[in-house]
N, C-alpha and C positions, 0 to 999 in steps of 0.2 A: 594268028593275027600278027600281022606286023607292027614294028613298033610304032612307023608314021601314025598306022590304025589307031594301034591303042592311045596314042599320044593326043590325036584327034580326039577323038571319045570322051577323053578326061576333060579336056579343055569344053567343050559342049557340054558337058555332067556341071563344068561347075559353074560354066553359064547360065546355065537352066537354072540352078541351085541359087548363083546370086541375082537373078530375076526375080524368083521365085521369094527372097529373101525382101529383095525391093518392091516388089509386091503385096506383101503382107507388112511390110513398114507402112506404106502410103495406106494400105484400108486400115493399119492401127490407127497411124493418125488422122485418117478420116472419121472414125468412130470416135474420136479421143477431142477431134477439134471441137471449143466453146461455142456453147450457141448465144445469142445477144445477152447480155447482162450476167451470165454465167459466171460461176468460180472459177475463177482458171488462174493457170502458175505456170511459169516459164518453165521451157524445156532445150536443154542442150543435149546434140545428138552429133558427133565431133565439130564439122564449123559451122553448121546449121542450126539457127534458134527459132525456136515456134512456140506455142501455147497451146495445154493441154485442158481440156474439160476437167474441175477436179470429181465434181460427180460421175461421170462416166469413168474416170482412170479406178475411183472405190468401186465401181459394179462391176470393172471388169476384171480387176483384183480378187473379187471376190466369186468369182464366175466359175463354174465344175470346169467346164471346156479349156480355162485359161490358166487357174490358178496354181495346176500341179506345174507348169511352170516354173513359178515363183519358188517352188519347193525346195532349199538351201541354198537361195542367192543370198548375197550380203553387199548392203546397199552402207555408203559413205554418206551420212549428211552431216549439217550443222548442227547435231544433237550429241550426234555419238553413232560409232558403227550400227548397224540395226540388220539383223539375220530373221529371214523369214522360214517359214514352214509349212507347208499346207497338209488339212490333216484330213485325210478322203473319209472317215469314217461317219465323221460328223459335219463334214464340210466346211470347216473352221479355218480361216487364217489367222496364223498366231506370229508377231512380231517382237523380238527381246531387243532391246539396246541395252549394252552395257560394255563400260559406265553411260550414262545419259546423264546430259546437261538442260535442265527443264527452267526454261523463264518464270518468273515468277515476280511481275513485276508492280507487285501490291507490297510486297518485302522488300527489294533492291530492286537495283538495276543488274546484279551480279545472278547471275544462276543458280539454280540449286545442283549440287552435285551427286546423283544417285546412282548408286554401285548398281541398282540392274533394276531395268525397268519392263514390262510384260504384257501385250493386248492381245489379248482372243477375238476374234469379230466374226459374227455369225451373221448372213444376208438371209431375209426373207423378203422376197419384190423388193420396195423400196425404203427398208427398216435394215438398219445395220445394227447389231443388238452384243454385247458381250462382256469384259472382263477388261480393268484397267489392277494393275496387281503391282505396287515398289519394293522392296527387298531389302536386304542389306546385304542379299549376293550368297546368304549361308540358307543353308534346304530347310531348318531348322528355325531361323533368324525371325524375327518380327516384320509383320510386313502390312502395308496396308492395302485396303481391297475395295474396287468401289464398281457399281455396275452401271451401265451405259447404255442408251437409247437413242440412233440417232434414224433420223426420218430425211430421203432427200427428196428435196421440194425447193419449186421458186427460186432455180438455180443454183444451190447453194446445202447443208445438212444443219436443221434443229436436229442440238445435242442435249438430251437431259442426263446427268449424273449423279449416281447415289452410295456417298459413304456413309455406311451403317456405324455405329457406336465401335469404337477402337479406342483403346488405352491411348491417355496424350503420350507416355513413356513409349507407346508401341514408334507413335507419329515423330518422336525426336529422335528414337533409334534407326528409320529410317531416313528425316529428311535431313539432318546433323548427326550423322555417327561420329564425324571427328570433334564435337565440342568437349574438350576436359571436363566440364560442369555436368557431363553426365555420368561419368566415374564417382561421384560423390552427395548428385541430388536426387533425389526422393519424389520422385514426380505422380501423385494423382490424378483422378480423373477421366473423363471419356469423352473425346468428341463426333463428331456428324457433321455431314453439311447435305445439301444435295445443289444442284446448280443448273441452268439455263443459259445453253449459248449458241445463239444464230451465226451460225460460220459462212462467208467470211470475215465481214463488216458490224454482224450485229452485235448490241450489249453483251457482256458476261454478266449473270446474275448469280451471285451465290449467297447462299442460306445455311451461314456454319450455326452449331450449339455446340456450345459447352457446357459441361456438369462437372461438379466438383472440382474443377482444375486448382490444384497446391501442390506447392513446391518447398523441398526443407533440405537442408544440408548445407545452401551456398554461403552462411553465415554471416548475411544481411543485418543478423539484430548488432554487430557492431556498429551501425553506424547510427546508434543511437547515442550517443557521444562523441560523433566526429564531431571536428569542429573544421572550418571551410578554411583554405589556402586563398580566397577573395578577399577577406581584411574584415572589419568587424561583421558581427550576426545583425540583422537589420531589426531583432525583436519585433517583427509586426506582428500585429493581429487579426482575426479574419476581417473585422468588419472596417479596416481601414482601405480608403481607397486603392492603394497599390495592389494589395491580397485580391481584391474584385477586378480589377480589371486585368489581373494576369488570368486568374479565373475565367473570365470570359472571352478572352485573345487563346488563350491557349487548349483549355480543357474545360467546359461549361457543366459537365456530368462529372466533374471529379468526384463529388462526394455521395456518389452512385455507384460507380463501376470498381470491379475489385484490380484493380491495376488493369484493365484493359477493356475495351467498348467497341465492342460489335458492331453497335448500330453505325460508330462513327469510322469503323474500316469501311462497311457496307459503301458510305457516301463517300468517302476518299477514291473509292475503287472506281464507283460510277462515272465520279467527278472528273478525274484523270484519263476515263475511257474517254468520256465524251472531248476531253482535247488533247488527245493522243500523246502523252506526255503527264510526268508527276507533276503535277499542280497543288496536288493539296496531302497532307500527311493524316494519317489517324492514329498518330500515337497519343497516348497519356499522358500527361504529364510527369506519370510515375514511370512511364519507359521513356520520356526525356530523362528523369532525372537519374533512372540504370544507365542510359547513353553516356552521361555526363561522368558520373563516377566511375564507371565499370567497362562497359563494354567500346566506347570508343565511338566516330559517327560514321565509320567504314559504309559505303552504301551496299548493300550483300542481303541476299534473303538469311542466310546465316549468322551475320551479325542481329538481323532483328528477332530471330529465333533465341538467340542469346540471352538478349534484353529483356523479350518477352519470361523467360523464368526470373530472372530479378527483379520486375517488377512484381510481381506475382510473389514474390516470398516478401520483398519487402513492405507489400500491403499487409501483408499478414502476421509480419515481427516488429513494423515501426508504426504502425498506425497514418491515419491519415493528417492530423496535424502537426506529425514529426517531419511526411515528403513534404508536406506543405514548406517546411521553415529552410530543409533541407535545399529543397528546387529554389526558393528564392534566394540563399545565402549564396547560389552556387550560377545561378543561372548568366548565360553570357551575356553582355550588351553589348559587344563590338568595340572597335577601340583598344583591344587589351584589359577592356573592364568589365569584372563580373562580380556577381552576387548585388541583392539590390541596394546595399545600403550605399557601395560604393557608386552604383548608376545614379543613385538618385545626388550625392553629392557634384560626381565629375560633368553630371548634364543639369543641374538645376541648383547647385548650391546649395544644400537643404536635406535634414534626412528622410529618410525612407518614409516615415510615420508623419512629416509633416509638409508632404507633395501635396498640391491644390490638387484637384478631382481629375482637370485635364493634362496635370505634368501625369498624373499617375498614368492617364491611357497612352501618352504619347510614349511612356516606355515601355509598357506593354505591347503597344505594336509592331515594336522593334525586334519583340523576340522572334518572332518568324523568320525575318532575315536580319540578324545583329547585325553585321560585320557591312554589309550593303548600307543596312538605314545608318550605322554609324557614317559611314562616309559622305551619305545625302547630307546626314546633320551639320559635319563639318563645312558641305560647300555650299550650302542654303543655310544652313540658321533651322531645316527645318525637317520632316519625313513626310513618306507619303500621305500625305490626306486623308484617302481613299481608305487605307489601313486603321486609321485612327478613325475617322468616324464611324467605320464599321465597330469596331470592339467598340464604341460608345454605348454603339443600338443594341449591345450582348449584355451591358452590365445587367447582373440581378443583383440578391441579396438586401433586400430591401429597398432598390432606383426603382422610383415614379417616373411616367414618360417625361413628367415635369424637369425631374432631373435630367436622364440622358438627354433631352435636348440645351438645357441650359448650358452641360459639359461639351454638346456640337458649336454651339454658338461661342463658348470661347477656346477650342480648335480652332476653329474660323479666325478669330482674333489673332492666336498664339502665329498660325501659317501667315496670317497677313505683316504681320509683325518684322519675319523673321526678315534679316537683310540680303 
């Protein structure tokens, strides 16, 4: 054969080849294209952008014909590198990233940082079914494990998920390996959850439990004798107005929950789904008052990790009318001014113990956002409204409707007043 020949021939061979390549592109992405209302997620293919089916991209993913493929690609995303595997025995695709950076935006805005993360997914028809598995990267290591059901339907995959009972020390070895506090705390307990999530748009619902959760080492019972850098202690008591309406502005179940409340992550979670953005918080009081002393107000799933063991031991070494006196001598009002005794002096002249009903809500309402309402007060005379008659409609501890309306109507008064 002469060389023209063979020279020929190659050039055809690889013609054919990248036809044949541009061919199997176009029925990929024909199979791949969204159909009306579908989940679908941009795709970059060098200067070409188009949009993939995401239900169709998971069945053909998971496909015998397709998947050995996938068999030791390593894909770049926004998570963290992610190396695939497919396993022909059992027909499994198995996905690791590590490190993985996982949202987690019921905790921070800041990610959680996990040394190695692990999914198995097993297809049968329209049921993707298998193994979500965290690590701390060591063969040996603690690790949490939860199983997974997802069904695709209605353009889109219902995902149900189930963590079975796991030590809480198993769950802070994997999701904060780096906190110091775990070198020296004692951590009990076991948690669960299972959870519900219509992907792509729909609610996340989860159903955690705890049992037992205690915590001992961090040496919390010193701050039973702190005494506050705020300026004098405000000596309240519970049944004086101020103690009620921080009570009900801030933590309604304080003298329920053992440093932390489920029920009120549950509805923070919801609430902030449903307007796409943190709107609303479900801390404690008792992990304001870790934030405050200890841990700092970093927005980080890891910092609230942090908090959540101090509060948690400091239920259990101070009692609950010790954080009570503590969160009030310490808590901020904005301005540079904290603790209540000085709030109630620098905004109403008067101390803590002898606020009328409505000075009390109106500084209550400001704990939410101190530093904002401080500055409303400065250029109005006044704070939101809205905020304050809300915590009015909260107070318990012995307010008849008679009362919380009579403390509305002079809200009403105090706003109209201001100049």
């Amino acid at each position: 054969m002469t060389p023209a020949r063979a020279l020929r021939l190659l050039l055809l061979s690889l013609a054919a080849l990248l036809l044949g390549m541009l061919l199997a592109g176009a029925v990929a992405l024909r199979l791949l294209a969204p159909q009306s209302g579908e989940w679908a997620m941009p795709l970059r293919i060098g200067p070409w952008h188009t949009s993939v089916s995401v239900p169709a991209a998971l069945r053909l993913a998971t496909a015998a014909p397709f998947a050995p493929w996938l068999d030791g690609r390593r894909l770049q995303t926004r998570w963290g590198p992610v190396q695939l595997h497919w396993q022909a025995r059992d027909r499994s695709l198995h996905l690791q990233c590590a490190p993985c950076r996982m949202p987690a935006s019921a905790l921070g805005s800041a990610p959680l940082q996990l040394q190695r993360l692990q999914i198995a997914v097993f297809r049968d028809f329209e049921t993707l079914q298998g193994l979500v598995r965290a690590d701390s990267g060591l063969d040996e290591g603690p690790a949490l494990q939860a199983w997974f059901t997802g069904r695709l339907r209605d353009g889109g995959l219902a995902l149900q998920l189930r963590l079975s009972a796991t030590p809480v020390a198993d769950a802070y070895a994997v999701l904060a390996p780096q906190l110091p506090e775990l070198r020296q705390a004692r951590i009990g307990g076991e948690i669960a959850l299972r959870a519900q999530w219509q992907l792509p748009a729909g609610p996340l619902r989860v159903q955690p439990r705890l049992e037992g959760f205690t915590v001992q080492g961090l040496g919390t019972e010193a701050l039973a004798h702190a005494t506050s850098s705020c300026g004098a202690p405000s000596r309240l008591r519970q049944g004086d107005w101020l103690v009620r309406a921080v009570l009900a502005a801030e933590d309604q179940r304080f003298f329920e929950h053992p440093g932390y409340d489920l029920r009120e992550l549950q509805a923070a979670l919801q609430a902030n789904q449903a307007s796409g953005g943190v709107r609303r918080g479900g801390s404690t009081l008792t992990q304001q008052l870790a934030k405050r002393l200890v841990t700092g107000d970093e927005r980080s799933a890891t910092r609230k990790l942090r908090e959540l063991l101090y509060a948690v031991e400091m239920e259990q070494t101070l009692g609950k009318a010790r954080i009570l006196q503590l969160y009030l001598d310490n808590a901020p009002w904005g301005a540079g001014i904290c603790g209540a005794e000085a709030a109630a002096r620098g905004y109403f002249d008067r101390s803590a113990r002898r606020l009328e009903p409505a000075q009390a809500v109106w500084l209550a309402a400001m704990l939410h956002k101190p530093d904002a309402e401080a500055r409303a007060w400065r250029s109005s005379g006044g704070i939101a409204p809205e905020r304050a008659e809300w915590v009015a409609g909260q107070l318990r501890g012995g307010t008849h409707e008679r009362e919380r309306q009579a403390v509305r109507q002079s809200l009403r008064a105090m706003a109209g007043a201001a100049p």
